[in-house]
C-alpha positions in Angstrom: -18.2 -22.3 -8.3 -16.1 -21.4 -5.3 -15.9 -18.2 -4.0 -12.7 -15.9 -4.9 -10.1 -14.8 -2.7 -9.3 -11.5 -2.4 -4.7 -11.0 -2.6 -4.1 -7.7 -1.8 -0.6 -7.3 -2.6 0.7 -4.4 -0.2 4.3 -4.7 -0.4 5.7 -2.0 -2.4 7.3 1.5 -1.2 6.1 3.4 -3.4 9.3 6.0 -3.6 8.2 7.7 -7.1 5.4 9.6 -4.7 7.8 10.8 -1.7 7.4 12.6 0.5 4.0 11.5 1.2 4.6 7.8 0.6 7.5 6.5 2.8 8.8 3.4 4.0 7.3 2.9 7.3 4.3 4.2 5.5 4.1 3.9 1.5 1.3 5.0 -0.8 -1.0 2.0 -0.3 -1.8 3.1 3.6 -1.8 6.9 2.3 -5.1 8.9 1.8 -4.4 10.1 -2.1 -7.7 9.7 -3.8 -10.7 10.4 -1.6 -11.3 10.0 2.0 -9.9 6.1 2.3 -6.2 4.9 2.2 -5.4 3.2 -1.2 -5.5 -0.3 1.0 -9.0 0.7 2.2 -10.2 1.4 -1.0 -9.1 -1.7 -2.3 -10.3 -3.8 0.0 -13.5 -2.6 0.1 -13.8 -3.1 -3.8 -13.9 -7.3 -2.3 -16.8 -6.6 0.3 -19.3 -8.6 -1.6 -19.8 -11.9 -0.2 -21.6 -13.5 -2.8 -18.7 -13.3 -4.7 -15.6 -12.7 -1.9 -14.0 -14.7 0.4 -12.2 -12.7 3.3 -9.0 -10.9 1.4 -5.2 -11.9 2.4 -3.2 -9.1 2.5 0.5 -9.7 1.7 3.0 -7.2 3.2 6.0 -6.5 5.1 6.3 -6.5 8.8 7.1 -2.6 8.7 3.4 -2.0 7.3 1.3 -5.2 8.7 0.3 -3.1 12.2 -0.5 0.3 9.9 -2.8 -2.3 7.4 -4.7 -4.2 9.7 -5.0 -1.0 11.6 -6.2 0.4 8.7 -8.5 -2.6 7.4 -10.1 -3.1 11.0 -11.2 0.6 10.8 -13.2 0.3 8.0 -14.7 -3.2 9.1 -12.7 -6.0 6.8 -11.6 -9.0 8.5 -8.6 -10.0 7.0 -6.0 -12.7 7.0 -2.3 -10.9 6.8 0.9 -12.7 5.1 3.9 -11.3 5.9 6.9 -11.8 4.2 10.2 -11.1 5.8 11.8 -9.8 2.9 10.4 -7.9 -0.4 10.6 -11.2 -3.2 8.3 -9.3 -6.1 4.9 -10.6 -7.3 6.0 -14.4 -7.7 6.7 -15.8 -4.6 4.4 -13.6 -3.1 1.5 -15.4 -5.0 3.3 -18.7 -4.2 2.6 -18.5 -0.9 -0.8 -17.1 -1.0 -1.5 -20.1 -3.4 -0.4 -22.7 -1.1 -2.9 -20.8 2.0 -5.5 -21.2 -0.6 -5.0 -25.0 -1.1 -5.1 -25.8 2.5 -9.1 -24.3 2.6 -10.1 -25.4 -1.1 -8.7 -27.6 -3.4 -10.6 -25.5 -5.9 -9.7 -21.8 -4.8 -9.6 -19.4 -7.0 -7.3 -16.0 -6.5 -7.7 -12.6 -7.6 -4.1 -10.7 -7.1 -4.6 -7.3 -6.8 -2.1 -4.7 -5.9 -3.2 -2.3 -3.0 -2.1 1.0 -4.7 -4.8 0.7 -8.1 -7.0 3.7 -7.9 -10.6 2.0 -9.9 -13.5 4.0 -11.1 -16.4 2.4 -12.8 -17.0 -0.4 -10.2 -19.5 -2.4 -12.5 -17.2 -2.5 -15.2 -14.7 -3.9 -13.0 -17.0 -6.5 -11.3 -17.7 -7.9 -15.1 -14.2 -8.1 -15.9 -13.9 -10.1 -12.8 -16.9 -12.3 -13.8 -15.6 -13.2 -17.1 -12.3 -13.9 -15.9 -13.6 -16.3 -13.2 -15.3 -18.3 -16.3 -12.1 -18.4 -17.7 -9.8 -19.6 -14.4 -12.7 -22.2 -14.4 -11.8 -23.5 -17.9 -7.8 -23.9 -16.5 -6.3 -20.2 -18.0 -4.3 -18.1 -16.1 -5.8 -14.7 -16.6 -4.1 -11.1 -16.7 -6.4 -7.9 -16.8 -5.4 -5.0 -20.1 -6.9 -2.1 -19.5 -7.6 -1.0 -22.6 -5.6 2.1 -23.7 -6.5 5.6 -24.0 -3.8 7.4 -24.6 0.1 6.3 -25.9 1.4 5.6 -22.4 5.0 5.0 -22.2 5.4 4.3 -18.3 3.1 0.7 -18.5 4.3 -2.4 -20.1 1.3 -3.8 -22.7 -0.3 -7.0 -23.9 -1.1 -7.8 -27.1 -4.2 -9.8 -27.6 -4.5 -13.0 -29.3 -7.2 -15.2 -30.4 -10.8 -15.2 -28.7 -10.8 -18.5 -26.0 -14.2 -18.0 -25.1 -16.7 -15.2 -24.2 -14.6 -12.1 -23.6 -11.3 -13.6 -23.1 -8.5 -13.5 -25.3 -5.1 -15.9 -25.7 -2.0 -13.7 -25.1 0.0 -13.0 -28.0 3.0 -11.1 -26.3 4.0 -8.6 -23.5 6.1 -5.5 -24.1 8.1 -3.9 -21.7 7.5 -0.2 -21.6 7.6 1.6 -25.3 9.3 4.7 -26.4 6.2 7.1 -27.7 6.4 5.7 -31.5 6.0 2.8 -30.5 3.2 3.6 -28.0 1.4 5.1 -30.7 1.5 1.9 -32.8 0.1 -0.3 -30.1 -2.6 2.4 -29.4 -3.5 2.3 -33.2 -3.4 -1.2 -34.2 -6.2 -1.8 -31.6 -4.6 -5.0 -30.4 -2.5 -4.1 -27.4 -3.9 -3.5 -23.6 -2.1 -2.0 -21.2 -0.7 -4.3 -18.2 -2.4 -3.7 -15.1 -0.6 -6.4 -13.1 -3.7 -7.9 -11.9 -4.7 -11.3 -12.0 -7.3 -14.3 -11.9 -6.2 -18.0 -11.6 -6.8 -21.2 -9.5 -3.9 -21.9 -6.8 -3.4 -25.2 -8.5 -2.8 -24.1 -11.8 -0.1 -21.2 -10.3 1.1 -23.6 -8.7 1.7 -25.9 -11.3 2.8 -23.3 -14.3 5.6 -22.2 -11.5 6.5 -25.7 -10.7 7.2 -25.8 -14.5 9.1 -22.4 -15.6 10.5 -21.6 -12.0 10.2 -24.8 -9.8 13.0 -22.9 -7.1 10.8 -20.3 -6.3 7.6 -22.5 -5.7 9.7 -24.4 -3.4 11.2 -22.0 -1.7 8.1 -19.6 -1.4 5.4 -23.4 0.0 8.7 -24.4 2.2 8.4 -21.2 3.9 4.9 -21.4 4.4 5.0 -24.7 5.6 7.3 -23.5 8.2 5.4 -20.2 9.0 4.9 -19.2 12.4 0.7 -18.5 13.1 -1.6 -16.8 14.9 -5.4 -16.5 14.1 -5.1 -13.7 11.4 -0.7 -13.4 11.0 1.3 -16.0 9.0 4.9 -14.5 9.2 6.6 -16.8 6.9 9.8 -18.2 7.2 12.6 -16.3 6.6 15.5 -18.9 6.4 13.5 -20.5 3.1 11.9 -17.4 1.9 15.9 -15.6 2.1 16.6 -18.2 -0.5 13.6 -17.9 -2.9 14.3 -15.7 -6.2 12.9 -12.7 -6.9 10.7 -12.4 -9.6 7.4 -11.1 -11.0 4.1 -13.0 -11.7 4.6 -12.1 -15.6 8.4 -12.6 -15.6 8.2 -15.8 -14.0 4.9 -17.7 -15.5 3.0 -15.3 -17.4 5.0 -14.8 -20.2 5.7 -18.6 -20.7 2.6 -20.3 -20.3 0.7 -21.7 -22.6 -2.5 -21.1 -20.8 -2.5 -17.4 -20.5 -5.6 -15.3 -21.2 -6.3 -11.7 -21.0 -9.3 -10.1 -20.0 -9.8 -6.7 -21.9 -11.1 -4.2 -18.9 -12.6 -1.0 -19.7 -13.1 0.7 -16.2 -10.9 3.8 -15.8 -7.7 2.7 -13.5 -4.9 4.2 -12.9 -1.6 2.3 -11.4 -0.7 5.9 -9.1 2.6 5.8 -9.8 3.7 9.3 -9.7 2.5 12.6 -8.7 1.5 13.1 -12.9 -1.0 10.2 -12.5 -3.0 12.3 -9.3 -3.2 15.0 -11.4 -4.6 13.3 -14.2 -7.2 11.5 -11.6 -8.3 14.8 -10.2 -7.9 17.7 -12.5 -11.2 19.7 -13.1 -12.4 23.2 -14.0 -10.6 25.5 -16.3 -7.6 25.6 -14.0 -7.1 22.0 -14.6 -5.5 22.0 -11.1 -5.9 19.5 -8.5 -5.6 21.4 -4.7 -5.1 19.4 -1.6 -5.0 20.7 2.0 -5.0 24.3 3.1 -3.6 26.0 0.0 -3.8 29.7 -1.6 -3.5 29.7 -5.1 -3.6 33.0 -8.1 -2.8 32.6 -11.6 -2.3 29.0 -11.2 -3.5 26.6 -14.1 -2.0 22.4 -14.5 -1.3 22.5 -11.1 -1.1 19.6 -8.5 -0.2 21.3 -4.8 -0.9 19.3 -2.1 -0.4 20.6 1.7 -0.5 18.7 5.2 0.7 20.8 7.6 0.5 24.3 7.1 -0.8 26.9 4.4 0.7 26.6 1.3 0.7 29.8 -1.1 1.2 29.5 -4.8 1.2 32.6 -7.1 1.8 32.2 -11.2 2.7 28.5 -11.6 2.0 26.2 -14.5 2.1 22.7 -14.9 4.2 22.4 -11.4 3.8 19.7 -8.7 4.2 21.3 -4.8 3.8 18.6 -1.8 4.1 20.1 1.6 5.1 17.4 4.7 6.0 18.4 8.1 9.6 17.5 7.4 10.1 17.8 3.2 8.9 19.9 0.4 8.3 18.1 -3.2 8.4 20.9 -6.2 9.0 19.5 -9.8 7.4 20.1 -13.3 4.6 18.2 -14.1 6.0 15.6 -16.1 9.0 15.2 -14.5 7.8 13.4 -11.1 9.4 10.1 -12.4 12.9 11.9 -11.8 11.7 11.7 -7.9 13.4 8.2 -7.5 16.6 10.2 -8.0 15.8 12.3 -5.3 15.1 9.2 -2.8 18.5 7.9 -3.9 20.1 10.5 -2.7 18.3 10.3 0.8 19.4 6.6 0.9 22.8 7.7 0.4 23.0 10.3 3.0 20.8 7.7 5.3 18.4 10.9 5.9 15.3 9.8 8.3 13.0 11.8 5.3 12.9 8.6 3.1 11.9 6.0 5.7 9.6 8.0 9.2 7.2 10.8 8.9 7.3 13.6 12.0 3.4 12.9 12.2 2.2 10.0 11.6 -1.8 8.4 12.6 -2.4 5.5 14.3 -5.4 3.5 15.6 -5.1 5.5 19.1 -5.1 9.1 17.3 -1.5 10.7 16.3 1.8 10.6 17.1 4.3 13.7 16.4 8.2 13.9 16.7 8.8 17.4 18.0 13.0 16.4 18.4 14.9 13.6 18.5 18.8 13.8 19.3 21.0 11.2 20.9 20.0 12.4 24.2 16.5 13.6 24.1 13.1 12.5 22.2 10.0 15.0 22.4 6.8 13.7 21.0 3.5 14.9 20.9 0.6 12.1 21.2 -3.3 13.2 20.8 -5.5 10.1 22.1 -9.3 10.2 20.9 -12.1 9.6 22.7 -12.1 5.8 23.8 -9.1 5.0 22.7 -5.9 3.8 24.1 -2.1 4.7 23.8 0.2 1.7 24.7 3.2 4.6 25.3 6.5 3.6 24.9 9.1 5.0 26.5 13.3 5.0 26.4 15.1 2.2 27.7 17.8 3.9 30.0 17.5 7.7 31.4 13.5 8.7 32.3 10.6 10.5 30.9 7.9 12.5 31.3 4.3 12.8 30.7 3.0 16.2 30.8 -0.2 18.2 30.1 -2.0 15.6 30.3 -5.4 16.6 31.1 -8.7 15.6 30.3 -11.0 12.4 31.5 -7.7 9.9 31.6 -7.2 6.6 33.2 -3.2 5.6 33.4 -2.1 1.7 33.6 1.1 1.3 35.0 3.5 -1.3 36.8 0.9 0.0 40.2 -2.4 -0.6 38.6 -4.9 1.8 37.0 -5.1 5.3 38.1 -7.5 8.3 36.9 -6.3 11.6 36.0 -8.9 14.2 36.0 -6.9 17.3 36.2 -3.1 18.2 34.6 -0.6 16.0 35.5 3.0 16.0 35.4 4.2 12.2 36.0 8.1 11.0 35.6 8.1 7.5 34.9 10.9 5.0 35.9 13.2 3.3 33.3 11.6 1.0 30.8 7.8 1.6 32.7 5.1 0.3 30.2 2.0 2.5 30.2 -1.2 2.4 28.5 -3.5 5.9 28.7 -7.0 5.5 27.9 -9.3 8.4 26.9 -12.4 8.2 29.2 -13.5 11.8 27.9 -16.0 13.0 24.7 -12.3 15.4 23.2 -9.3 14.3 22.6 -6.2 14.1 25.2 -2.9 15.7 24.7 0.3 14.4 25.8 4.0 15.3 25.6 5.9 12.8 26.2 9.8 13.7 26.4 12.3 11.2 26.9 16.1 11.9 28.4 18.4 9.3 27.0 21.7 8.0 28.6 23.8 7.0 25.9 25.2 3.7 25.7 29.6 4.2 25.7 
């Protein structure tokens, strides 16, 4: 049997867990459970290669530099599919399907969204097992986690007859339940929740879409066929992909075929949604709090309060959600962190920079901070670590400036390299193109400040 490959499906934005997760950088390349990012953690899941082919990460050109930044850190070689516009789950797997078929008539693909937090690792590698006997056999599998308590927020599968060893035929999918009827799923024993992961050969995609939504596998293997390449980047195109519906894996096939099967998974999992959903991943003690980050906390019990950039202080709360950014504060009532989309719709309204950039953000050179940014000025703070190198970029009319810059530093400019060993203040002529390398054992700090001429 062929190897599987890896889909890492990193395209949401994940706005239900602002202000962390933001457009430029959503909850999948966010550190929220343990010391990786969400796409890290994920992709490290696939690192067996007995089992693994390589993973193809699907995302959006915003986030491909942030992922493969990300991916290379932690040593996975990936091959990155980026669409040029958000088209859900289906045409997503399309494409992916049609990559597949070009290396092995006989792939087989796991989809896997990049934001699924996964405990239990050797339950999760027998689901897969079990479902791989099943793609074999021609189904088109779906993973149901099997319940544990009346969730309303996930859709569910109810399971049909047994097809084989530890796969089931699907008898129906529910959209998302009001709690009675949660309750009866969760009691009757027969329903899974939905994880939105998935098992099939590319073929058999392929042909299920060809028969319930033949536009979008056009659409979605045109655009691929017209994809521009490099050795790990197929940017698809975006003049046949514009045209291609949107729709989800389940709304499009899944819930139409006839060769559906589900694959009851018993590992712990947990879709990270919301805020609720990392405190239920991390609460402990008697407290039942979760604390992140430098915080102070008395008489606090059901508490998730996350901090990032200075001491938070929290005195007599209860079942209360705090999230400190450089930029934003978060506090709701546990419960209530679903009612944060309303908040981002508000900031898309108003076009506030909170919903798309963060002030700090990390990079594969070290970090990059916004001090201010008006229509004449831009003040960022850069910290280079040992080794590494910052390709700066600076305004294109008016000048800049690079000061205290000290440390062991070697500066490429339009004059060739030069090495800094003491402070420097350097001005640097219109559109210059610098890259500072870090020759030291600390890390180098630059300000960078930017006068703008505005364009009238």
């Amino acid at each position: 049997m062929s190897k599987i490959i890896p889909v890492i499906l990193s395209g949401g934005s994940g706005t239900r867990l602002w202000p962390v997760s933001r457009a430029a950088l959503p909850k999948q390349l966010q550190r929220l459970v343990g010391p990786q990012t969400m796409i890290q953690s994920t992709a490290l899941r696939m690192n067996d290669s007995r089992i693994f082919r390589s993973p193809v990460i699907v995302c959006g050109g915003l986030q491909t530099r942030a992922a493969k930044e990300q991916l290379d850190r932690v040593g996975v070689d990936a091959t990155y599919i980026v669409e040029p516009m958000g088209k859900n789950t289906a045409p997503a797997a399309a494409a992916v399907s049609a990559f597949a078929l070009e290396h092995n008539e006989e792939a087989l693909i796991l989809i896997l969204p990049a934001d699924h937090h996964i405990e239990d690792l050797d339950k999760f590698y027998r689901a897969v097992n079990i479902a791989t006997e099943a793609a074999a056999a021609g189904h088109l599998v779906t993973f149901g986690i099997v319940p544990t308590e009346p969730k309303t927020g996930y859709g569910y599968i109810r399971s049909g007859d047994a097809l084989g060893e530890g796969f089931f035929g699907v008898g129906e999918f529910k959209e998302k339940p009001n709690r009675e009827k949660a309750e009866q799923y969760l009691s009757s024993g027969e329903y899974y929740w939905n994880s939105g992961m998935f098992l099939f050969s590319a073929q058999a995609f392929l042909d299920e879409l060809n028969l319930f939504r033949p536009k979008i596998k056009d659409a979605a293997i045109s655009s691929f066929q017209r994809a521009n390449r490099d050795s790990n980047h197929v940017f698809l195109s975006e003049e046949e992909f514009r045209n291609c519906p949107s729709e989800s894996i389940d709304y499009a096939v899944m819930e139409h075929t006839s060769r559906a099967a589900v694959v009851p998974a018993e590992f712990a999992w947990s879709d990270v949604g919301a805020w609720d959903a990392l405190w239920e991943i991390g609460k402990s003690g008697a407290d039942n709090n979760v604390i992140e980050g430098d915080v102070l906390t008395s008489g606090v019990t059901s508490c998730y309060i996350r901090s990032t950039h200075r001491l938070v202080a929290a005195v007599g709360l209860t079942n209360t959600i705090v999230v400190e950014t450089a930029d934003a504060v978060l506090v709701a009532g546990l419960g209530h962190s679903e009612m944060v989309k309303a908040v981002v719709e508000e900031l898309k309204e108003a076009s506030r920079n909170e919903l798309t950039h963060h002030l700090s953000s990390e990079t594969v050179y070290g970090t990059l901070t916004s001090i201010l940014s008006t229509d004449r000025l831009c003040v960022r703070v850069a910290e280079v670590l040992p080794g590494r190198i910052w390709e700066a970029p600076f305004a294109e009319s008016g000048t800049s400036l690079l000061a205290g810059l000290t440390g062991d530093v070697s500066i490429v400019g339009e004059e060739g390299p030069k090495h800094i060993e003491e402070d420097l203040t350097l001005t640097v002529s219109e559109r210059a193109n610098l890259a500072i390398e870090n020759k030291g054992r600390e890390p180098v700090r630059i300000v960078a400040i930017d006068r703008l001429i505005p364009s009238n």
